[in-house]
Each structure stands twice: as C-alpha cells, then as structure tokens.
N, CA, C and O atoms as CSV, one atom per row, in Angstrom:
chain,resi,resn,atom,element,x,y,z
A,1,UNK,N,N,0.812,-1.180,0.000
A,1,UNK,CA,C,0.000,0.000,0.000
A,1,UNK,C,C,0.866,1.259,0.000
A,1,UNK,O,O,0.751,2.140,-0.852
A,2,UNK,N,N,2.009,1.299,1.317
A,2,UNK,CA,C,2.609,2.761,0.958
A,2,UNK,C,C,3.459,2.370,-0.144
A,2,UNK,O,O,3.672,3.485,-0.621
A,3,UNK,N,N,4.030,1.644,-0.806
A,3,UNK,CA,C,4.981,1.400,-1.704
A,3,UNK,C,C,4.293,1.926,-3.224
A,3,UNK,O,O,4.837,2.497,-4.169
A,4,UNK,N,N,2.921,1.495,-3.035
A,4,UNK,CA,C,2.498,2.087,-4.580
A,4,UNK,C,C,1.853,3.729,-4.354
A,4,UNK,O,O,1.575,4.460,-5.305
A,5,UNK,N,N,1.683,4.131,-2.857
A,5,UNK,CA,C,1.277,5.608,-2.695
A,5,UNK,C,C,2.961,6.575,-3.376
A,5,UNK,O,O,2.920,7.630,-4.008
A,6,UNK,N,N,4.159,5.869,-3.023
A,6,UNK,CA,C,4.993,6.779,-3.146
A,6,UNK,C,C,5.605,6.399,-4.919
A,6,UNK,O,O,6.302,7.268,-5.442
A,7,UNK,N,N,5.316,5.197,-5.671
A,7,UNK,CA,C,5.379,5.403,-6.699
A,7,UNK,C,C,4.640,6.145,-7.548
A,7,UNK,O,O,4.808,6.366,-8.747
A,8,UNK,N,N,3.650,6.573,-6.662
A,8,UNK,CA,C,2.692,7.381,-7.535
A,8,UNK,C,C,2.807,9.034,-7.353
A,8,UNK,O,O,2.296,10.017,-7.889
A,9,UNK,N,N,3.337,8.893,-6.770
A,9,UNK,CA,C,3.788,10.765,-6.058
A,9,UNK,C,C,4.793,10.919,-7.237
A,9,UNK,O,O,4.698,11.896,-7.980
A,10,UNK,N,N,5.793,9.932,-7.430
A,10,UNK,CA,C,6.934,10.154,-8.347
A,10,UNK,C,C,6.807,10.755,-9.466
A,10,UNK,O,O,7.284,11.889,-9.510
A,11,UNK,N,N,6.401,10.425,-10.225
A,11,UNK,CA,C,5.522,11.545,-11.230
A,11,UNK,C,C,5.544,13.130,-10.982
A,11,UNK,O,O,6.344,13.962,-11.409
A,12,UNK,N,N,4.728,13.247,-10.387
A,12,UNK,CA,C,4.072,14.682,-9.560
A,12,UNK,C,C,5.585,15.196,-8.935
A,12,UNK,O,O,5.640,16.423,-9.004
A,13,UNK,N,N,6.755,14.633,-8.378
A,13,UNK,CA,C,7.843,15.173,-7.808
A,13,UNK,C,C,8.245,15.742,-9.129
A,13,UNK,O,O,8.412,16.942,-9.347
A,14,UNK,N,N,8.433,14.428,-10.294
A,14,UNK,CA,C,9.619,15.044,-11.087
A,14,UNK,C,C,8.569,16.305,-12.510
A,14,UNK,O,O,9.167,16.910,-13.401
A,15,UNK,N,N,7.417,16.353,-12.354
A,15,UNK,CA,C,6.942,16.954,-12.597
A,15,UNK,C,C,6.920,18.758,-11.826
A,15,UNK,O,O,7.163,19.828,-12.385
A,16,UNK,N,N,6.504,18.454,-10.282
A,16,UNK,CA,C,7.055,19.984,-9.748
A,16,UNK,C,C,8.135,20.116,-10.349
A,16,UNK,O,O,7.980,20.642,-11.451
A,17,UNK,N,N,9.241,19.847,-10.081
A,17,UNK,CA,C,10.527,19.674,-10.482
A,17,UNK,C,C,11.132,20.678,-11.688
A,17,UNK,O,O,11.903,21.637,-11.680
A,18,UNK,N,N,10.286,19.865,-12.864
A,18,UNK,CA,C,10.281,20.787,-14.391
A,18,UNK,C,C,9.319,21.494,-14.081
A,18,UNK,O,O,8.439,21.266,-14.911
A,19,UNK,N,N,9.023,22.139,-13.443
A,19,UNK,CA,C,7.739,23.232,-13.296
A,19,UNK,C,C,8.830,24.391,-13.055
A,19,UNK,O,O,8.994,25.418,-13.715
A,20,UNK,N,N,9.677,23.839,-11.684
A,20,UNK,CA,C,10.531,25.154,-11.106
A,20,UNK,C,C,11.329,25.112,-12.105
A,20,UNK,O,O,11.027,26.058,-12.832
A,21,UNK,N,N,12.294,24.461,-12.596
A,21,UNK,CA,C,13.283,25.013,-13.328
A,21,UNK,C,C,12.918,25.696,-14.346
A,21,UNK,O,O,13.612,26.703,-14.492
A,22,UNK,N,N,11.575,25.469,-15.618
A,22,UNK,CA,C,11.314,26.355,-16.498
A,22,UNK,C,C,10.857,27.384,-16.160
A,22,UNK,O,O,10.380,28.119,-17.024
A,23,UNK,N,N,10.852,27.781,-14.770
A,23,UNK,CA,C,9.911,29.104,-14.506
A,23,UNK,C,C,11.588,29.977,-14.272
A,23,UNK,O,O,11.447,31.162,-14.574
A,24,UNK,N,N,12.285,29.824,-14.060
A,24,UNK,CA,C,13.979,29.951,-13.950
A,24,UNK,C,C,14.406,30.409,-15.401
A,24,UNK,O,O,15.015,31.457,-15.619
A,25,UNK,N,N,13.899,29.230,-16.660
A,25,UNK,CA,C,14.730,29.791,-18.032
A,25,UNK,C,C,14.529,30.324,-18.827
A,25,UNK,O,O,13.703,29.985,-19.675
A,26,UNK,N,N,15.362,31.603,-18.867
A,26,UNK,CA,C,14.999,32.828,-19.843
A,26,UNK,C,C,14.465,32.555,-21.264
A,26,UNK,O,O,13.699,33.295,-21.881
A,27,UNK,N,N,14.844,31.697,-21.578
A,27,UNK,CA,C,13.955,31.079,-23.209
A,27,UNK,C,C,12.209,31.189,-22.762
A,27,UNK,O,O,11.492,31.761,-23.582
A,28,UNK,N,N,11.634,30.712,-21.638
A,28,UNK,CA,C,10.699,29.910,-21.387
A,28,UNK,C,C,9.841,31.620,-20.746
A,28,UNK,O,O,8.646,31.867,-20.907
A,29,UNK,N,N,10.574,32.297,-20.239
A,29,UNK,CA,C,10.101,33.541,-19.725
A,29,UNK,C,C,10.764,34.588,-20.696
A,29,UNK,O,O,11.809,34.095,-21.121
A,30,UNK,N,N,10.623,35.421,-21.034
A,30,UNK,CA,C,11.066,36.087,-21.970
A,30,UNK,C,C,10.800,37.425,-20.867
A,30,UNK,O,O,11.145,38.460,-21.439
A,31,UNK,N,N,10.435,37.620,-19.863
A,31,UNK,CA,C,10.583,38.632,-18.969
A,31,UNK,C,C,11.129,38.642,-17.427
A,31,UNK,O,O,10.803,39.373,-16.491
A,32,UNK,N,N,12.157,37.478,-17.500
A,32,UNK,CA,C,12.707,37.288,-16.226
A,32,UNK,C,C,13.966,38.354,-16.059
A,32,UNK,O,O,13.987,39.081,-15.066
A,33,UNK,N,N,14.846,38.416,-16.895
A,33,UNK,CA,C,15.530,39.767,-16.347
A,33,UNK,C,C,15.071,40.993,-16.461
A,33,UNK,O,O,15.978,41.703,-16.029
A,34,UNK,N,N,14.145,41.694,-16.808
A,34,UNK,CA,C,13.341,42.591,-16.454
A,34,UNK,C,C,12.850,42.682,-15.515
A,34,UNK,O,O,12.834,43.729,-14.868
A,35,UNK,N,N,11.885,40.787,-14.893
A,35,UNK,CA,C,11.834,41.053,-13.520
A,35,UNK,C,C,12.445,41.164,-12.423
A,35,UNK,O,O,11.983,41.579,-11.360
A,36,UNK,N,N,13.934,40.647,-12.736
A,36,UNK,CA,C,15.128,40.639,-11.935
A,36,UNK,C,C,15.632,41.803,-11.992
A,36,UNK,O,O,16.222,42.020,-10.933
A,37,UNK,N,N,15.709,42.797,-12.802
A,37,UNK,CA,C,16.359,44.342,-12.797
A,37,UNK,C,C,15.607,44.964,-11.697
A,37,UNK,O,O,15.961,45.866,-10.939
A,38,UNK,N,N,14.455,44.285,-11.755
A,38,UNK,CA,C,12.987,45.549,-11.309
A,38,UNK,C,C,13.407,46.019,-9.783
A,38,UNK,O,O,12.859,46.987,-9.255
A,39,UNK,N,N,14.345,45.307,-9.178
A,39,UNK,CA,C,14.703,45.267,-7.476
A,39,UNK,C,C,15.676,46.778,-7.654
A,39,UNK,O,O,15.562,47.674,-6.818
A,40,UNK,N,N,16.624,46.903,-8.850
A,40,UNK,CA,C,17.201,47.872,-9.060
A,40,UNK,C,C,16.392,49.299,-9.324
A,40,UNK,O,O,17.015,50.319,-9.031
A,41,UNK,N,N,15.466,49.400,-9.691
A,41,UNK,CA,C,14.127,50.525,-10.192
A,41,UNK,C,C,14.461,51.297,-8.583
A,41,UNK,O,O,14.416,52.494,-8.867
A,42,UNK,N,N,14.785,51.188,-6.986
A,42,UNK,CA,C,14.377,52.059,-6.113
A,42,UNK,C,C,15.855,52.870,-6.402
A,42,UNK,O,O,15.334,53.970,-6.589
A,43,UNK,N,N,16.619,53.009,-6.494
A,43,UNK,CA,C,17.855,53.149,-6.638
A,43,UNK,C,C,18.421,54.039,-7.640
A,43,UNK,O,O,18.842,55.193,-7.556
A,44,UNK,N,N,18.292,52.911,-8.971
A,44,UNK,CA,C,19.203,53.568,-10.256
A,44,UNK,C,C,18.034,53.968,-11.150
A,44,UNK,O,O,18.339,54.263,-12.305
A,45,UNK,N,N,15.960,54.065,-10.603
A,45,UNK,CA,C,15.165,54.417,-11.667
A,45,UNK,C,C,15.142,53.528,-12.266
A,45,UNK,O,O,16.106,52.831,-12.582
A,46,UNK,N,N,13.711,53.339,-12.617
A,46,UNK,CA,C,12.809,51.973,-13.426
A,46,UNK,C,C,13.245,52.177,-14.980
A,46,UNK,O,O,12.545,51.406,-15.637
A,47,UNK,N,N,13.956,52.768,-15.672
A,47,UNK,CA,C,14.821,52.504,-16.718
A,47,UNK,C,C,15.984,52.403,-16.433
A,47,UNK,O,O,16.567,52.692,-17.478
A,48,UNK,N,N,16.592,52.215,-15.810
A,48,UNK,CA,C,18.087,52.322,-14.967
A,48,UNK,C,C,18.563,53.743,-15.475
A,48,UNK,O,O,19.711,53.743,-15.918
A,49,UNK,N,N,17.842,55.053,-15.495
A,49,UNK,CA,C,18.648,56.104,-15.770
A,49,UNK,C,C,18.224,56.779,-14.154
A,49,UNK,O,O,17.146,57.232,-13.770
A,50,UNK,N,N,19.470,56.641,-13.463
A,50,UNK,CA,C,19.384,57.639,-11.801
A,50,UNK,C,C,19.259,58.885,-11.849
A,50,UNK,O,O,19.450,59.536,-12.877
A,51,UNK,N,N,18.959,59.322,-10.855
A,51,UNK,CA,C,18.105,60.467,-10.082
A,51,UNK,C,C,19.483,61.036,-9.403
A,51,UNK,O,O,20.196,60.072,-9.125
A,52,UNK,N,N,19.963,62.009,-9.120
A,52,UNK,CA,C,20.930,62.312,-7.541
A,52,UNK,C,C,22.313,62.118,-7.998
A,52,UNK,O,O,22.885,62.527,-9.008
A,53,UNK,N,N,22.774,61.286,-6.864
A,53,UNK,CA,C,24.407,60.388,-6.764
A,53,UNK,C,C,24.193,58.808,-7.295
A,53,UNK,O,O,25.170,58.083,-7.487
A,54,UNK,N,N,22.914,58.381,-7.498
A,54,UNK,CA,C,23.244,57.003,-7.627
A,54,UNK,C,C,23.682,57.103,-9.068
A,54,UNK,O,O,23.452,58.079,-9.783
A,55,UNK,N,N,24.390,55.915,-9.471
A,55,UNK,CA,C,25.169,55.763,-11.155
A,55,UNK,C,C,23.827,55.209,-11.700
A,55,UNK,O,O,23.061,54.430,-11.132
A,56,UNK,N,N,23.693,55.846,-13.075
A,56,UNK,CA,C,22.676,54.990,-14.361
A,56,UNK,C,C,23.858,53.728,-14.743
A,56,UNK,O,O,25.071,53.608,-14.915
A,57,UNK,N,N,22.546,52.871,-14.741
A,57,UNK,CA,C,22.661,51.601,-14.856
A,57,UNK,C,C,22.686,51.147,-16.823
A,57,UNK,O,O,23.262,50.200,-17.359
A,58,UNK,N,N,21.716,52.392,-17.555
A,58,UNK,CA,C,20.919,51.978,-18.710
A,58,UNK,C,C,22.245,52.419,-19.094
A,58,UNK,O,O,22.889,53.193,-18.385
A,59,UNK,N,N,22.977,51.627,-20.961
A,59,UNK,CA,C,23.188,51.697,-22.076
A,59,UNK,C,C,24.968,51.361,-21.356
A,59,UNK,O,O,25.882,51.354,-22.180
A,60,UNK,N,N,25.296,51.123,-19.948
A,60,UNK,CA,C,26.414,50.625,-20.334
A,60,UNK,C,C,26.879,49.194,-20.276
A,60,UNK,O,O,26.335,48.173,-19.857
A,61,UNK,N,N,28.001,49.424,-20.801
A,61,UNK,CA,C,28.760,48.197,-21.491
A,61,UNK,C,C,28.544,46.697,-20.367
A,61,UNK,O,O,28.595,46.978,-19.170
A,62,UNK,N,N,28.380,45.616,-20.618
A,62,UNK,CA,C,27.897,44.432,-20.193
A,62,UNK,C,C,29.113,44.312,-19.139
A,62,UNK,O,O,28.925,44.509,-17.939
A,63,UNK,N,N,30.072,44.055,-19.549
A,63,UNK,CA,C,31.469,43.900,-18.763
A,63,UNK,C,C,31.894,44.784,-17.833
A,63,UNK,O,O,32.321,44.327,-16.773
A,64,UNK,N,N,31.867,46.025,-18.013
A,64,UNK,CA,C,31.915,46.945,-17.081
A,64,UNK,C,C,31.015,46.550,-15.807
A,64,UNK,O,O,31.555,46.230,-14.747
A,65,UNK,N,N,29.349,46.593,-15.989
A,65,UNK,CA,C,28.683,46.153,-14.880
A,65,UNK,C,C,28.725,44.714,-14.327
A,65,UNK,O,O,28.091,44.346,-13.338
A,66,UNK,N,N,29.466,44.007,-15.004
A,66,UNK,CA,C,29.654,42.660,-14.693
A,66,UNK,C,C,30.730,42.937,-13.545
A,66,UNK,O,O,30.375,42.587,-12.419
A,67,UNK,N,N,31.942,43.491,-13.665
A,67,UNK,CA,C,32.813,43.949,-13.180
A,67,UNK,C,C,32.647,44.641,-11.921
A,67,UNK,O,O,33.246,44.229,-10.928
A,68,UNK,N,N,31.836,45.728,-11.862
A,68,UNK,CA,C,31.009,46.427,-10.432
A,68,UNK,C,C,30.483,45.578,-9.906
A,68,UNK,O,O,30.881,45.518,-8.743
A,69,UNK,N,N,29.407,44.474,-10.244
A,69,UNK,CA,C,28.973,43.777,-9.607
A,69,UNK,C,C,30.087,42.647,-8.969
A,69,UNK,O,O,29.782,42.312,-7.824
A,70,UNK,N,N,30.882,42.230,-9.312
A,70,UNK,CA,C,31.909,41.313,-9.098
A,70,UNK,C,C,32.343,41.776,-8.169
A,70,UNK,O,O,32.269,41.121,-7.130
A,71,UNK,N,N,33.098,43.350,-8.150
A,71,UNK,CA,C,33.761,43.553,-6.740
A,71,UNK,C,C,32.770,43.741,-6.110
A,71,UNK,O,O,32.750,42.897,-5.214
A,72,UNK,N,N,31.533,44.658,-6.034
A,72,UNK,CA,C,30.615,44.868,-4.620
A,72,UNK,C,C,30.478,43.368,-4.283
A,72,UNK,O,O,30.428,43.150,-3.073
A,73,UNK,N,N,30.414,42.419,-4.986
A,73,UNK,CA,C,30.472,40.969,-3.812
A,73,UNK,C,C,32.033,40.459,-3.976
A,73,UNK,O,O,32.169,39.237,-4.034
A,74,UNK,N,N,32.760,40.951,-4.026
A,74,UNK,CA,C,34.028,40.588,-3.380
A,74,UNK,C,C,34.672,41.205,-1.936
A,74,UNK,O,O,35.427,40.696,-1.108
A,75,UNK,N,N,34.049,42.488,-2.013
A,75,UNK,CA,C,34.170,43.434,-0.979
A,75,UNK,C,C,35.278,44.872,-1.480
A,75,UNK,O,O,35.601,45.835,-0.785
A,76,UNK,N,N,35.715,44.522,-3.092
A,76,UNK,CA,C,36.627,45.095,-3.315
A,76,UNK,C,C,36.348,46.427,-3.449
A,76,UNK,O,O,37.284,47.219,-3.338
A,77,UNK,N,N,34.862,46.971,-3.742
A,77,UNK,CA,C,34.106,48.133,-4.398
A,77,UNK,C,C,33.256,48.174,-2.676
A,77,UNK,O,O,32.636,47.325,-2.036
A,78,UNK,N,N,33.634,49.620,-2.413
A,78,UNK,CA,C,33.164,49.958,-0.839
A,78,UNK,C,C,31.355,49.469,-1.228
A,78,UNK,O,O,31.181,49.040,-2.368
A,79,UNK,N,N,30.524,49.522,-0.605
A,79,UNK,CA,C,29.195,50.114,-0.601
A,79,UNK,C,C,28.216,50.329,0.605
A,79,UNK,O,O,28.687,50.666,1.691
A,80,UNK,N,N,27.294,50.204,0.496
A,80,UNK,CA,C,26.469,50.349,1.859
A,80,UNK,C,C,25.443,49.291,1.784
A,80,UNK,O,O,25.173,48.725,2.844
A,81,UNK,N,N,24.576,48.782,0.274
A,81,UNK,CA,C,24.196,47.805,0.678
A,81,UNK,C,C,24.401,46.409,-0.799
A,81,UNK,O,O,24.088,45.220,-0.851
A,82,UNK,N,N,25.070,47.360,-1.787
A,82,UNK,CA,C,25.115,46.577,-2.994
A,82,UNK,C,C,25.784,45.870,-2.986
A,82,UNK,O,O,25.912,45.347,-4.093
A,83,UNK,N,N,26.580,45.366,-2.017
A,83,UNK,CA,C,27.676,44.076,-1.443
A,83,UNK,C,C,26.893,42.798,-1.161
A,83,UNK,O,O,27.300,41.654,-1.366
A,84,UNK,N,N,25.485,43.226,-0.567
A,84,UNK,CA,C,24.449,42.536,-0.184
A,84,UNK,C,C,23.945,41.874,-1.332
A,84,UNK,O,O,23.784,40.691,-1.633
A,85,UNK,N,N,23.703,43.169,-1.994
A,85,UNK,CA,C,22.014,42.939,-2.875
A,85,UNK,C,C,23.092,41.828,-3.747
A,85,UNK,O,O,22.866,40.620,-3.814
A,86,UNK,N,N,23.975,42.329,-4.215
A,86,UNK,CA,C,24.912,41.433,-5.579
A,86,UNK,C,C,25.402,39.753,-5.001
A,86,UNK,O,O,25.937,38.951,-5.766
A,87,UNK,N,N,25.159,39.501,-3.822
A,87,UNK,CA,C,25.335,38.209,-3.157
A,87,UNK,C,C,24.262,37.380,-3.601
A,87,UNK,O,O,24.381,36.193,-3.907
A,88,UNK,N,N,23.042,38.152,-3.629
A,88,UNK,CA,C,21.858,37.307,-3.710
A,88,UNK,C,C,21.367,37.006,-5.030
A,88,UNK,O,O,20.172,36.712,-5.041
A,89,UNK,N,N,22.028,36.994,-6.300
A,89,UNK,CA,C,21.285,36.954,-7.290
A,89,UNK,C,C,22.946,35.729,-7.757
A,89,UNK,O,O,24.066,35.915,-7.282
A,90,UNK,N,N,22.625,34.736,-8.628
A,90,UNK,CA,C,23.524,33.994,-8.871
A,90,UNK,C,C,24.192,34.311,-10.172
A,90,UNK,O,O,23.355,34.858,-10.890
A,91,UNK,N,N,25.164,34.216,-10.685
A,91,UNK,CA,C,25.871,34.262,-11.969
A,91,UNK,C,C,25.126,34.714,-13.022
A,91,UNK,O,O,25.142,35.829,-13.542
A,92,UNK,N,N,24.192,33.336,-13.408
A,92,UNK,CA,C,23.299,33.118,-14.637
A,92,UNK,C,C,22.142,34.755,-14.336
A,92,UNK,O,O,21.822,35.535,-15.233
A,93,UNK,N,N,21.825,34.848,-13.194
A,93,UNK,CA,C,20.987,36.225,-12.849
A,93,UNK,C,C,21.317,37.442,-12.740
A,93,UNK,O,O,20.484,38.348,-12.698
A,94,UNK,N,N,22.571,37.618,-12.681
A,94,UNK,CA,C,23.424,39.154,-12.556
A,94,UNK,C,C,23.724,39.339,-14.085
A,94,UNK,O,O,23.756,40.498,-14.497
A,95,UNK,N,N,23.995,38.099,-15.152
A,95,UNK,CA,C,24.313,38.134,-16.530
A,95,UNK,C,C,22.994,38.676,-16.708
A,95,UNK,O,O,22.953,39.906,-16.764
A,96,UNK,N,N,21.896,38.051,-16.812
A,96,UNK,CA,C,21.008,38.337,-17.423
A,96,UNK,C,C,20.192,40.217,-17.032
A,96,UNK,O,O,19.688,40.986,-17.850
A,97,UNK,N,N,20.359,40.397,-15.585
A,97,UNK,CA,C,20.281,42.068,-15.427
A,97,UNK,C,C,21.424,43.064,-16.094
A,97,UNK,O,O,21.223,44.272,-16.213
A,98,UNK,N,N,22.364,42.564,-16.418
A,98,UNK,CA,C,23.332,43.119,-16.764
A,98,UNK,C,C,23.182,43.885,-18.283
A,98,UNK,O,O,23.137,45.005,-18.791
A,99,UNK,N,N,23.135,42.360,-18.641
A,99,UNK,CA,C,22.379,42.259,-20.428
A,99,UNK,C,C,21.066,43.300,-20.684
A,99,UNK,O,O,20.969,44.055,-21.651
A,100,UNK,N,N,20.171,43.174,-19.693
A,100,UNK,CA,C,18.762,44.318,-19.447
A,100,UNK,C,C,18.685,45.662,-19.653
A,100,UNK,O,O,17.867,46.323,-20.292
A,101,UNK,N,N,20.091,46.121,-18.736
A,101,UNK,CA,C,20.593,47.248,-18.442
A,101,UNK,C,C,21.575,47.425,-19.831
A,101,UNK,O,O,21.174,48.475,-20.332
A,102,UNK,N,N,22.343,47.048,-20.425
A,102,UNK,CA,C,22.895,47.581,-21.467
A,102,UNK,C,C,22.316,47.497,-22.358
A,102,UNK,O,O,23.015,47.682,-23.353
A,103,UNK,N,N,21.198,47.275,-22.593
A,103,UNK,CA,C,20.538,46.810,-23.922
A,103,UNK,C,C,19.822,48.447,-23.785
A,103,UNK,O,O,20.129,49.230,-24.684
A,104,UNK,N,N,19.039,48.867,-22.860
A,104,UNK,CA,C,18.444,50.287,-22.576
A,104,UNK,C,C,19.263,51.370,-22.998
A,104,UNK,O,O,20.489,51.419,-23.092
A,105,UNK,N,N,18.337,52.293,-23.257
A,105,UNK,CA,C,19.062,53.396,-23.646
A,105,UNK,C,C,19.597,54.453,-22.355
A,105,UNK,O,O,19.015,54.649,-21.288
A,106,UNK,N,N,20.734,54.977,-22.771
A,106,UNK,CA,C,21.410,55.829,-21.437
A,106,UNK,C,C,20.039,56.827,-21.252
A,106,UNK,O,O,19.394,56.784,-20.204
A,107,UNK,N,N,19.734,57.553,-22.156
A,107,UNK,CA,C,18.358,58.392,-21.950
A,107,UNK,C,C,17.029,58.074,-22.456
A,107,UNK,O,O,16.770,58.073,-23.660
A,108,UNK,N,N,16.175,57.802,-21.529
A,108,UNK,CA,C,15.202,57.494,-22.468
A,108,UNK,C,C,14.198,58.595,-22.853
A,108,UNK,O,O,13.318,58.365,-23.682
C-alpha cells in the first residue's frame, strides 16, 4: 500500500521539479531579467537612468557592470548595501540584469 502511494507521487515530484526550473529559463520567460532588474528601479530608476548620486545603470557596457557587480560581492568596491544585494542573485541572474541594463538606452 505505501509502496504504490509513493510510486505514484513520483511523477508529480519530477513533474514539480520541471515546473521550477522552467519558470527559472529565460527562453521559457522572456521577462525574467526585467523582472530581476525591477529590485534595481528604487535606486538607479525603473529605466536604470538615476536620479541624484546614484550611477545609471541603462546603455552601459555588459562587462563593465559585470565587473562592479563582481567587486561589490568581493568586498573590493566599498558600498552600503550593494555588497548585499549582488550576493543574492547567482551568476546566470546578474548576466542576465546586466544584459537588461545595457541593452536600454542611457536616456530614455
């Protein structure tokens, strides 16, 4: 009895399973780094062009912000909380905001 309840769940596991990861791949969402930039909108402005002292984010070069982001989580680039925020987003997710942000125009 439990032996055929948990062969039958199996399915349904590896099914959640491919549920989460395609909700993860940018092919499959075509608005996931947009929604991943969107945490940046209080900061650098919902086009990444800033307001004040903070730096615009929109129209530059991929590598450059790859680079800022690299040291604020190395500790090498001082900050106050972008040491943080750049910890929490993984490789494949900082590429893809990165890509977001240079693709925008410096002014919109």
């Amino acid at each position: 009895m439990i032996g055929s309840r948990v062969r039958g769940a199996w399915p349904l596991s590896l099914a959640l399973l491919a549920g989460a990861s395609w909700a993860q791949d940018p092919k499959v969402d075509p608005h996931l780094a947009r929604n991943l930039a969107a945490t940046c909108a209080n900061c650098h402005g919902t086009a990444g062009v800033a307001k004040g002292e903070m730096k615009t984010l929109a129209g530059r070069k991929e590598d450059e912000l790859l680079k800022l982001l690299a040291d604020f989580r190395s500790g090498a680039q001082p900050a106050t909380i972008m040491h943080q925020i750049a910890k929490g987003y993984s490789e494949e997710q900082l590429k893809l905001v990165v890509k977001h942000f240079a693709a925008l125009p410096a002014k919109p």
